[in-house]
C-alpha positions in Angstrom: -12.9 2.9 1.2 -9.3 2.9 -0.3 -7.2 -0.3 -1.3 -4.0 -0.5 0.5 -1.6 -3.3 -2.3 1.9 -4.5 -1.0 4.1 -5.8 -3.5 6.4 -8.8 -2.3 6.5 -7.3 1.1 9.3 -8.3 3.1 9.5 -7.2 6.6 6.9 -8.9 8.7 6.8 -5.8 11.4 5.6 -3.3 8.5 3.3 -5.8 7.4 1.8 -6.3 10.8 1.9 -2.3 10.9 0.2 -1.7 8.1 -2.6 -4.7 9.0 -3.2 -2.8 11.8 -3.7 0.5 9.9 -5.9 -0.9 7.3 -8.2 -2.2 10.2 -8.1 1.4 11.7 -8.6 3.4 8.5 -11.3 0.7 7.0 -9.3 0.3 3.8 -8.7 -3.2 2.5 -5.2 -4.3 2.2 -4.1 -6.9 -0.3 -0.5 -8.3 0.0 0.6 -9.9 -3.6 3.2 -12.9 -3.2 6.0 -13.8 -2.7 6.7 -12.4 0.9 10.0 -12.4 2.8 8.3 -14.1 6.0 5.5 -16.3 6.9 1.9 -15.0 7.4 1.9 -16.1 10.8 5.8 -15.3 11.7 5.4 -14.4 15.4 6.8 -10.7 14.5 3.5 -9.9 11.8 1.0 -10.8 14.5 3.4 -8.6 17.2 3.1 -5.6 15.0 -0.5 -6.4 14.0 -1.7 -7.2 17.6 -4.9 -8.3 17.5 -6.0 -6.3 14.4 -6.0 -8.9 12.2 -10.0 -10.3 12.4 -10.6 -6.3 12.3 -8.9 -6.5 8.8 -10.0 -7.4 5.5 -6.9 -9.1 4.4 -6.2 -10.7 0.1 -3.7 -12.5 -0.5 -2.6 -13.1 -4.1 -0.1 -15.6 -5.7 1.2 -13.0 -8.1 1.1 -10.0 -9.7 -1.0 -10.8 -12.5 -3.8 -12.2 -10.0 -3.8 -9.0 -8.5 -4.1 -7.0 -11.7 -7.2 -9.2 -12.6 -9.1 -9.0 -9.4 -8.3 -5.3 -9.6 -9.8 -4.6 -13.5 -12.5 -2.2 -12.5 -10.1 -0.1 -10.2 -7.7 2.8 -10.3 -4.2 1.8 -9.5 -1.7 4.3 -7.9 1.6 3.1 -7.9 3.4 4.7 -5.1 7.5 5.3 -6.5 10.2 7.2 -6.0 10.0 7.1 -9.7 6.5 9.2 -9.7 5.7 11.9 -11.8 3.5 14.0 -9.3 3.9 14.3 -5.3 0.7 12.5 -3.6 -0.7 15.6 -1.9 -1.6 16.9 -5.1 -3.6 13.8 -6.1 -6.8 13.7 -6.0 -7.9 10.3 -4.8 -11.1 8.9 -5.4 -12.7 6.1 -3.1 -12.3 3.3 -4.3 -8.5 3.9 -5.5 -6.1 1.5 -5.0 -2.9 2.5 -3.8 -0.1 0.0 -4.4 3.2 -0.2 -2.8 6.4 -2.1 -3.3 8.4 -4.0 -1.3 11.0 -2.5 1.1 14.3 -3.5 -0.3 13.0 -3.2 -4.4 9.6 -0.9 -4.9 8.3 -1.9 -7.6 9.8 -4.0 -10.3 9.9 -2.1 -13.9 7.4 -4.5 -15.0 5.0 -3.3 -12.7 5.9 -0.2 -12.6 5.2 -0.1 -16.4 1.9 -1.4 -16.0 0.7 2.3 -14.5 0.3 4.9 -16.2 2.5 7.6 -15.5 0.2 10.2 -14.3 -1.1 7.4 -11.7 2.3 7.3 -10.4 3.2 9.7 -7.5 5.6 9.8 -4.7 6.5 10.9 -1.0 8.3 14.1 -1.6 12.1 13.7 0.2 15.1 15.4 0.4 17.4 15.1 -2.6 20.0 12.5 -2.4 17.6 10.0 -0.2 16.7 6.4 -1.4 13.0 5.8 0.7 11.2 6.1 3.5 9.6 3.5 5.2 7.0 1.5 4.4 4.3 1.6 6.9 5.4 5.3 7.1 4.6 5.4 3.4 1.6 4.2 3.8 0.2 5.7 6.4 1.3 8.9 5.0 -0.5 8.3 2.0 -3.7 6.5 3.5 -4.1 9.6 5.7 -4.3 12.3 3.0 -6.4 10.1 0.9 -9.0 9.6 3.4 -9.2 13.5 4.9 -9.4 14.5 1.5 -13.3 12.3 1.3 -13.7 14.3 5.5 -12.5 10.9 6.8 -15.4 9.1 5.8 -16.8 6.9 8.4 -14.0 7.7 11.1 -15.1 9.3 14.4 
């Protein structure tokens, strides 16, 4: 299944959202640190209900930890900044689809780290900054799974 990556999330109900989707969809998520709350704020596990044994949670100190676990594995960066909108990608199973954090995306740094042909985007209308996150990503999760016939859903 698909690779759900949070970079430096910051609002614990999106992050308890999106633990909750990953269990649903069977995609691993893996939040990279620093976060704007605390793992077991009261709000995360609100959001997440009681989703979190159903999913398959990694938690990295950094960036760079990330990128080393993730060596064998596609990254798509999700941006504003992408060169291509996401319905038009064609996303493989074991693609990893990495998000940044609510109130930054994703640094330059990291950004730079992805090639730009791996980095696509949530078409909007003109003149809007984002959307939200767990939006995002359920957005993008979605279209990634039907395009594999929603592998192992029912």
């Amino acid at each position: 299944m698909f690779h759900i990556a949070l970079f430096e999330p910051k609002i614990a109900p999106n992050t308890g959202n999106i633990i909750r989707l990953a269990a649903n969809t069977g995609c691993r998520l893996h939040i990279i640190e620093p976060m704007g709350f605390d793992f077991e704020e009261k709000k995360l596990r609100r959001a997440g209900l009681d989703y979190h044994d159903l999913a398959n949670v990694s938690r990295y100190a950094d960036y760079q930890a990330f990128a080393i676990a993730m060596t064998d594995k596609r990254i798509l960066a999700l941006t504003t900044k992408g060169s291509q909108p996401y319905h038009k990608q064609r996303f493989l199973p074991d693609d990893v689809l990495l998000f940044g954090s609510e109130t930054a995306g994703l640094s330059d740094a990291v950004r730079d780290t992805i090639p730009a042909e791996q980095r696509i985007r949530v078409p909007m209308h003109a003149g809007a900054r984002s959307l939200n996150l767990a939006n995002t990503v359920a957005i993008v999760c979605y279209e990634a799974w039907r395009q594999h016939d929603f592998a192992g859903g029912v």
